[in-house]
Structure formats: C-alpha cells, structure tokens
N, C-alpha and C positions, 0 to 999 in steps of 0.2 A: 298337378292337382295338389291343394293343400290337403298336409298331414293333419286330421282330427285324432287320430285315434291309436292309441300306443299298444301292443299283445306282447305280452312276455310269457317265455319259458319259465319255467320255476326250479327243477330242480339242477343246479350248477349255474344259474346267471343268478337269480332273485335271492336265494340261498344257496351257500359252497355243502350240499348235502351229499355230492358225490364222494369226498373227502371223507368225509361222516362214513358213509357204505363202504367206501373201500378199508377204512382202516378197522370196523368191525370185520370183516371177511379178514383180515391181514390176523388178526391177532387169535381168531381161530385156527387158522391154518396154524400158526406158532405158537398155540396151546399145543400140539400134536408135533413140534420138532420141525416143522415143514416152511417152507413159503409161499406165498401166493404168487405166481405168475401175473404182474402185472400187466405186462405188455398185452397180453390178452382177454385182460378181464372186463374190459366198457366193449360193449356191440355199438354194430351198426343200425342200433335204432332203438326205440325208447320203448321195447316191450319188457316184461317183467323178467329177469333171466333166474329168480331166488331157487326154482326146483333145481335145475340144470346146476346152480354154484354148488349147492349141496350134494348134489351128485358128482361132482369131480372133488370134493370135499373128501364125501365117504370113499370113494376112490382110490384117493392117496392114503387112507387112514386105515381101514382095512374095516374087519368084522368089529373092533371094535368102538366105533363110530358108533354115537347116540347122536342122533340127527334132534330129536326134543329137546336134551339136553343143552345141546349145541346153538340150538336154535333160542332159547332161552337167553341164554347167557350173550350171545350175539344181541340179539335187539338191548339186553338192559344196557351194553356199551355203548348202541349206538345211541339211545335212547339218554344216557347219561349226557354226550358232545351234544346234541339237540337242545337238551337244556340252557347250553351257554352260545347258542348260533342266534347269531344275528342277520341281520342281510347284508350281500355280498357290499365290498368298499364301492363307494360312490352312488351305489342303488338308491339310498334314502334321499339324496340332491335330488336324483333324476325324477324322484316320485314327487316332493316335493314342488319341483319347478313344475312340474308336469300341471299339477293342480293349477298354479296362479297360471299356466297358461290355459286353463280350462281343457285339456287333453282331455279325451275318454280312456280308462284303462282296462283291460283284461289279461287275462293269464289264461294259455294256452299250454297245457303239460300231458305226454303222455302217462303221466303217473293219475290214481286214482284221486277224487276230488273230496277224499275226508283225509288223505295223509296232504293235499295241499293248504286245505284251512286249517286242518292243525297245527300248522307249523307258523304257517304266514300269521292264523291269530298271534302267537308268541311275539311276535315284531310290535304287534298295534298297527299293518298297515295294509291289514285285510279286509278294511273296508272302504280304501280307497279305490280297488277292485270294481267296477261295475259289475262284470260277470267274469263266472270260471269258465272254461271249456277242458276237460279234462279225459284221463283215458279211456275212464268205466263208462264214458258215454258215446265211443265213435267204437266204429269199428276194427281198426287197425290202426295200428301206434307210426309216431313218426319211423320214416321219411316220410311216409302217409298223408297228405296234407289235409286228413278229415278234419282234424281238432283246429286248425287254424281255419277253414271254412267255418266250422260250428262257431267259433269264437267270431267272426266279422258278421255273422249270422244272426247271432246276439245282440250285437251290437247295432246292431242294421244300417251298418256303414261299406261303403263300395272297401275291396280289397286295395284299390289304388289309392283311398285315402287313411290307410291303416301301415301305420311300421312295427316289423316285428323283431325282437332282440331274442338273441339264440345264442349258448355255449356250444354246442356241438354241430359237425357238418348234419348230420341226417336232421337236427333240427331248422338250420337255412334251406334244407332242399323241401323239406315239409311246408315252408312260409313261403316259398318261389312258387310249390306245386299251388299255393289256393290264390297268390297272386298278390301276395306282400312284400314289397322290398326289405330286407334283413339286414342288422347290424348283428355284427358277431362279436362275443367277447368271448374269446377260446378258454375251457377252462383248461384246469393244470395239465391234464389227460388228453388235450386234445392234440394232434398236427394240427398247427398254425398254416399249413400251405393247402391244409382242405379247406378252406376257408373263402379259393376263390372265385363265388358265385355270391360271396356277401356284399350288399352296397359297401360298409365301410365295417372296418376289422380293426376290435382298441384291445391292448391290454388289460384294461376294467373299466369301469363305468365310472371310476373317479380320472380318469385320463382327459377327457374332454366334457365340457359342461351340456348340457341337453339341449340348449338353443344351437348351440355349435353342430349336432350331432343331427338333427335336424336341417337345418340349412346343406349339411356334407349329403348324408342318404337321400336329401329330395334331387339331386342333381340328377340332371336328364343323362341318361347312360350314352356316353360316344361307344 
C-alpha cells in the first residue's frame, strides 16, 4: 500500500533537543564538583523523568541543594541552546520534498504539545504539520503506541499507509505497536543495535533523500 502520510517523533529526530537536556543536567551536576552519570540517564520510554533527575541531584549534593534554585538556572541554559536549535541535519530536505510530493505530515511525541510548538514554531515549519498528537493528550507515553494511534487517527489515514520516523528504540516499538512501519535515525544516546524492528536505520536524515527512503521502508518484509 502507498505511503500518504509521514509521523515524526520530535524530540531527538525533528530537533537534537536531547543534547540541549542532557547538557543542562551535566553542567548542574558540575556546579556542585560532581558528574552526571550518563550511561544512565535516557529511559526506556518517553515519560517525563525531571522530579526523579532532581532527586538523584539532591542526592549526591546533600542538604545543601536548592532544588528552585537549581531549577532556575537549569532551564535558563537550556533555554539559552534553544534559542540557537534548528532542525536536525537533513530534516528540512525531507519536509520539504515531502510537500511537492503532497505527503500528509504529523508529529507524534511523547513530550507535552506547548513545549512542541514552541520549539518547532522557532524553525518556521510548524505549519507544515497538519496535526500534533502529543503526550498530555494519551495516556501513557512511548513504547505505548497511544500517541501514534491518536496521530493516524487525526489524520484519518490507515496505519498501513503512514511511515513513522523515530530516534529511539521505545519510540519504533510505539510505531509497530499502532501499526506503522519506522525508520529510525538513532540519536547520539542511542545503541544502534536496538534498532532492529526498524524498516530501515540511517545515520541522519541527510544520508538518504526522502524519495530514496520511501521506496527502501515500503519494501515488503522477507
């Protein structure tokens, strides 16, 4: 069945915002002498972890932890890299070609839907968008596949004629659970070898052009 209809992830495929979050969290922890534990710090699924960071925060900091403080001076960081984020390399081709091929687009995120159009308006290509489906509106965050149902639900296109683009595993198994074939583009955080239940797995979205990418993911699974 032909692909109408494209669903994207947003935070770590659309924009590198994961990057942004981790190195606000990095540079508080090394306000305080300390470092952040990376290898541990992205979960297995796109629910909000900020109370939990701040608790292994104060944690290693002791009583003298000012969590408002803390809290404060973190967002103006991250909120500072924001200012100069653009969308990930290759993204703008892929949204572009998308249009002259008349594609339908949505964005599928477990993050909430005023930190996604705040962001994506900064681009100028948040109105390419037909709809959001985001996370303050389902009930459980990826691997969950509610937000990707909502989103082809919106769109009121069969899941078999929808391809969804995803950085992270729990985000492919969230597109397989509502019945969309997924291309993965792993971001920096991710293993590359969770990756396989994705139709097809690039390095970025400027690696292969959209008509390319399309043609590869519509292939019938041997």
């Amino acid at each position: 069945m032909a692909i109408t209809a494209l669903v994207f992830d947003f935070d770590g495929l659309l924009m590198d915002t994961e990057s942004s979050m981790l190195a606000s969290w990095q540079q508080e922890w090394r306000r305080h002498g300390l470092e952040l534990d990376v290898s541990t710090f992205f979960a297995n699924h796109g629910g909000d972890l900020t109370a939990q960071r701040y608790e292994q925060l104060a944690a290693a900091v002791g009583p003298a932890f000012d969590r408002a403080v803390s809290h404060a001076r973190r967002i103006a960081h991250r909120d500072r890299m924001h200012a100069e984020l653009e969308l990930a390399p290759g993204i703008r081709a892929w949204l572009d070609r998308a249009r002259e091929l008349g594609l339908r687009l949505a964005v599928a995120s477990s993050s909430p839907r005023a930190w996604v159009t705040r962001l994506l308006a900064t681009t100028g290509y948040l109105d390419r968008f037909e709809t959001l489906a985001c996370g303050d509106e389902v009930g459980a965050p990826k691997p969950d596949p509610a937000v990707y149902t909502l989103a082809v639900t919106r769109l009121a296109v069969p899941a078999t004629q929808a391809l969804a683009f995803e950085d992270a595993p729990h985000g492919v198994t969230a597109a397989a659970g509502a019945g969309l074939r997924c291309v993965a583009v792993p971001n920096p955080f991710a293993d590359p070898s969770r990756f396989a239940h994705a139709a097809l797995v690039l390095p970025s979205a400027s690696a292969m052009p959209l008509d390319e990418v399309l043609t590869v993911a519509a292939r019938p699974v041997r």
